[in-house]
C-alpha positions in Angstrom: -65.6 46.7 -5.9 -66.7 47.7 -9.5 -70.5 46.9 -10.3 -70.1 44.2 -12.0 -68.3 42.0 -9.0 -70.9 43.9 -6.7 -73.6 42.4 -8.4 -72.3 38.9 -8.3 -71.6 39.0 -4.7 -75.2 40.2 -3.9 -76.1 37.0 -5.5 -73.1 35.1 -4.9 -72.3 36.3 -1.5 -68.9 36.5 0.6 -68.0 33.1 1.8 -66.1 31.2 -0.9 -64.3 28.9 1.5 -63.1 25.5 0.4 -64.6 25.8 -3.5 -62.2 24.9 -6.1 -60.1 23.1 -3.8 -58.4 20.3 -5.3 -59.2 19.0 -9.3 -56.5 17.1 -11.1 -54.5 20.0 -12.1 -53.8 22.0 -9.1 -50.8 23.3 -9.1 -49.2 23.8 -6.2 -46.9 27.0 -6.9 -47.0 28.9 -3.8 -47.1 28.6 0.1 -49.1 30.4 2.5 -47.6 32.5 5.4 -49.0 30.5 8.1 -46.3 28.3 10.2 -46.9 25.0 10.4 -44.1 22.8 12.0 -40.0 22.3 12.0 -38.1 19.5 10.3 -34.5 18.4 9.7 -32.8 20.5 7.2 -32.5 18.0 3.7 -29.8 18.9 0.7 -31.6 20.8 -1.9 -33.4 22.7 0.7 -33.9 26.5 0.4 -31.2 28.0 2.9 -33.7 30.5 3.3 -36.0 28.5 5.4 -33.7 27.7 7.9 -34.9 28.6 11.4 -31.7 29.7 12.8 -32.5 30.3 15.9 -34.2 26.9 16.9 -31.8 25.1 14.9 -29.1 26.5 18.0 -31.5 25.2 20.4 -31.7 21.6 19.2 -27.9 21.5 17.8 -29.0 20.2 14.2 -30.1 22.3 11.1 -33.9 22.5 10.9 -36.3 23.8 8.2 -39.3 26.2 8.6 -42.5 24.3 7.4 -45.5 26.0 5.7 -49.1 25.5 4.9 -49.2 25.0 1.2 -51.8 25.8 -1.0 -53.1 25.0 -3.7 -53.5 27.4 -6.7 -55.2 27.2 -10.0 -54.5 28.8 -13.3 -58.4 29.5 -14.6 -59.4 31.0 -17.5 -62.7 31.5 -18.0 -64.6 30.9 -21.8 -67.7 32.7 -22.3 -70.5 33.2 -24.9 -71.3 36.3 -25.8 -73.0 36.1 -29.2 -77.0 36.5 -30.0 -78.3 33.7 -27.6 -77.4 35.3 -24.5 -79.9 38.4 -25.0 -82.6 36.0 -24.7 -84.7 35.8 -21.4 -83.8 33.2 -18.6 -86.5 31.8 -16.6 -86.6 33.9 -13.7 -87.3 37.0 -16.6 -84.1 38.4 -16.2 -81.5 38.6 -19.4 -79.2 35.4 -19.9 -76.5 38.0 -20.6 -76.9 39.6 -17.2 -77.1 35.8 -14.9 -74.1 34.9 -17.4 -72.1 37.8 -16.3 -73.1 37.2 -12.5 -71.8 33.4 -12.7 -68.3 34.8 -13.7 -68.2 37.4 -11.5 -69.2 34.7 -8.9 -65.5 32.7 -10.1 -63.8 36.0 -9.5 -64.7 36.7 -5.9 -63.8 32.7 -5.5 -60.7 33.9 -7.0 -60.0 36.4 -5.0 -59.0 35.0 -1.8 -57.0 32.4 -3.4 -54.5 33.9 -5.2 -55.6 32.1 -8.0 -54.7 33.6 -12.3 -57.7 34.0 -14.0 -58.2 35.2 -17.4 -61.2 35.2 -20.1 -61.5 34.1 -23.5 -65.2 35.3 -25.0 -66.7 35.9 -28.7 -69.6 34.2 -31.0 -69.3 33.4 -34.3 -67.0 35.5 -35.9 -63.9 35.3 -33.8 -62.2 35.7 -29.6 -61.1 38.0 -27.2 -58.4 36.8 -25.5 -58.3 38.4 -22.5 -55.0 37.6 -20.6 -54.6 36.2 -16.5 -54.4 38.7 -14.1 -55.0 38.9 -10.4 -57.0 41.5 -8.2 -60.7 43.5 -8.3 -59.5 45.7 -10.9 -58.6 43.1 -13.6 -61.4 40.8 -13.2 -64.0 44.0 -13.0 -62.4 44.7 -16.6 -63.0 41.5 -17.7 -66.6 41.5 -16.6 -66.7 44.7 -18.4 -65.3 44.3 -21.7 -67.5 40.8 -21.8 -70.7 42.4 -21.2 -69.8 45.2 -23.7 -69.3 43.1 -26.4 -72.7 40.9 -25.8 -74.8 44.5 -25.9 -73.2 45.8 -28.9 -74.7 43.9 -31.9 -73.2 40.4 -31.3 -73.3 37.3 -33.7 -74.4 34.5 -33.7 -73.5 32.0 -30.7 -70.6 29.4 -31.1 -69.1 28.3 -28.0 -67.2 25.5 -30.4 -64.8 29.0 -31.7 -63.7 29.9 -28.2 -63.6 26.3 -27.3 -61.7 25.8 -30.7 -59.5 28.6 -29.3 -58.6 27.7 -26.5 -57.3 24.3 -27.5 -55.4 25.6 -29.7 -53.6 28.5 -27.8 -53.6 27.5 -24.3 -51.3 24.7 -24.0 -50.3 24.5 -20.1 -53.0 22.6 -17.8 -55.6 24.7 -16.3 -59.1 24.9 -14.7 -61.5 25.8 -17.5 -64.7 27.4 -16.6 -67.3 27.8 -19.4 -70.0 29.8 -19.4 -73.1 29.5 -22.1 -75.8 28.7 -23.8 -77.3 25.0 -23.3 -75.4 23.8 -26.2 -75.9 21.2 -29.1 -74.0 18.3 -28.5 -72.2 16.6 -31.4 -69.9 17.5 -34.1 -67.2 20.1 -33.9 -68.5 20.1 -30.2 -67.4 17.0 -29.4 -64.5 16.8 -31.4 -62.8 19.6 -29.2 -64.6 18.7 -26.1 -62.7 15.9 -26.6 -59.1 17.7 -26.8 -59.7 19.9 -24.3 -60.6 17.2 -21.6 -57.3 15.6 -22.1 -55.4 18.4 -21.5 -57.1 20.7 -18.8 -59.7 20.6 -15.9 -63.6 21.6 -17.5 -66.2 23.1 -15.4 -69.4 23.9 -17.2 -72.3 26.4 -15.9 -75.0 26.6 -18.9 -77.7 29.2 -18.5 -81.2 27.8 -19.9 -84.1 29.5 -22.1 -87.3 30.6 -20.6 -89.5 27.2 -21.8 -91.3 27.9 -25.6 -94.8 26.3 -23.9 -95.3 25.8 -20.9 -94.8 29.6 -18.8 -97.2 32.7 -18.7 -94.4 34.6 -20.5 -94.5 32.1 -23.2 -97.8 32.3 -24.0 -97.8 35.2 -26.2 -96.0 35.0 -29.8 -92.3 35.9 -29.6 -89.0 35.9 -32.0 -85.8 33.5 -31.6 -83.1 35.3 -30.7 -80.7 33.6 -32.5 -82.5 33.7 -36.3 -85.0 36.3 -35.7 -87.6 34.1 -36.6 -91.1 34.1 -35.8 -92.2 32.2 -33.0 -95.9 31.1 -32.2 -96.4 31.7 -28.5 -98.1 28.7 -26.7 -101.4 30.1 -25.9 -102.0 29.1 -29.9 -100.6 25.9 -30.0 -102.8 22.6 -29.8 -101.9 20.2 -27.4 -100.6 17.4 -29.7 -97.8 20.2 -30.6 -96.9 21.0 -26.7 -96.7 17.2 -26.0 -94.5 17.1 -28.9 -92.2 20.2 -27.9 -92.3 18.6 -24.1 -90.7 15.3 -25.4 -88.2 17.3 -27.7 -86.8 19.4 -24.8 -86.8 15.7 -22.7 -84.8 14.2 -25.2 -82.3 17.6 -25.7 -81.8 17.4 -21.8 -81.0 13.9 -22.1 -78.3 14.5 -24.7 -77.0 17.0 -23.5 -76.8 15.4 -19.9 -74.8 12.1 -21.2 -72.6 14.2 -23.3 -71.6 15.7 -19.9 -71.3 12.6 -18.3 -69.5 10.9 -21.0 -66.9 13.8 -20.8 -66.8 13.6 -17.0 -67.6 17.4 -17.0 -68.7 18.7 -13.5 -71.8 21.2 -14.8 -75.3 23.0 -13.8 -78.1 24.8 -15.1 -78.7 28.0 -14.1 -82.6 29.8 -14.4 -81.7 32.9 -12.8 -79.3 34.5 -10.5 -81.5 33.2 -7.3 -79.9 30.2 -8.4 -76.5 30.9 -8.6 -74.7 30.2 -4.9 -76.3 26.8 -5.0 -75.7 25.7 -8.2 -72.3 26.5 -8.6 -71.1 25.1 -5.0 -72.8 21.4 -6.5 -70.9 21.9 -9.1 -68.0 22.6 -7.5 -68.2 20.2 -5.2 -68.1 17.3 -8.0 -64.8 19.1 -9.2 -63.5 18.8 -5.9 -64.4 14.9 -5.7 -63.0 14.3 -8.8 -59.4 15.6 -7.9 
């Protein structure tokens, strides 16, 4: 494996049995190899399933039977502007436990036959990255995304490549994004809204080390996203953390119902410790929901 897939699975791990099983819009477009039973041959049949041999034995036409499975299209939407240089919780870059989590749906991929593609920008436009199968496409993938989020990026949108997306992917699929906590409302909402109608949404957000609150918060810093100045918390009062406290409660809560409301399966990731548990929750909701 390239390093970007070996660094997922040394969070991620191996065993990716029974995730992303189900959802509304598996499609069912291939069969495994394994045998399952015989049954009467029916018109319309394929003649090439015929067990001829045990349809000599029984003196009627009978039909192999195999295990089917089922198959998603996915297609992956990721943000790769500004906010995702900022630091995660568990200190590492957001960049680096957003480019784990994907490479995490890959290995899932992997043993599932499953098409997976990428669609990842910021502000000023996509990349459309098209579905493929195997190591060596989804390691380019990885690549190309984490490029593109070191080399000078804008500022975050995940509305464009959401925006995208609804307007260039027509066919039902299993939609994975990958961000930013992001602000509910407006053109969010408007094509949260379109996309849910259409396709299966699976949403893994990667959250901001806390402004007040940490060690590594303490100290003055800069936003990311506007290069503004930020006073670290060590010279805040305490009427000003209180505030900030119930300002992130409420911004959770918003963000949680806008979720809900959508019937999104999601998570919040803090680091790459988190990943394997987080993302088998999640998709474990998706799975109910199917």
């Amino acid at each position: 494996m390239g390093k970007h897939l070996n660094r997922a699975r040394s969070h991620f791990g191996t065993d990716t049995r029974g995730l992303l099983e189900g959802g509304r819009y598996a499609l069912l477009h291939s069969r495994s190899l394994e045998f399952d039973d015989l049954r009467p041959y029916v018109r319309g049949d394929d003649v090439r399933d015929i067990d001829w041999k045990a349809s000599a034995r029984s003196g009627s036409v009978l039909i192999k039977r195999f295990v089917d499975e089922k198959h998603h299209k996915i297609l992956l939407v990721a943000d790769a502007g500004r906010n995702m240089t900022a630091q995660s919780p568990s200190g590492e870059a957001k960049i680096d436990v957003a480019a784990n989590i994907l490479g995490a749906f890959g290995l899932i991929t992997l043993k599932r036959a499953d098409q997976i593609g990428m669609v990842y920008g910021d502000d000023r436009g996509c990349v459309n990255l098209r579905q493929g199968r195997g190591e060596t496409h989804i390691e380019s993938m990885l690549h190309r995304f984490y490029g593109h989020s070191l080399a000078k990026p804008g500022a975050s949108d995940i509305a464009c490549q959401l925006e995208y997306v609804a307007t260039h992917y027509r066919h039902r699929m299993l939609i994975v994004v990958v961000s930013d906590e992001p602000e509910p409302g407006g053109r969010l909402e408007e094509v949260v809204s379109r996309l849910t109608g259409r396709h299966d949404i699976m949403w893994a957000m990667v959250s901001d080390v806390p402004a007040v609150g940490t060690p590594a918060a303490a100290e003055d810093g800069y936003d990311v996203a506007s290069g503004r100045f930020v006073i670290g918390g060590a010279n805040l009062g305490p009427r000003v953390v209180a505030a900030y406290r119930r300002a992130e409660q409420h911004r959770r809560s918003e963000l949680e119902e806008f979720m809900t409301v959508h019937s999104i399966p999601h998570t919040t990731v803090g680091g790459s410790g988190q990943i394997r548990a987080r993302l088998i929750g999640m998709t474990e909701v998706f799975t109910r929901a199917g």
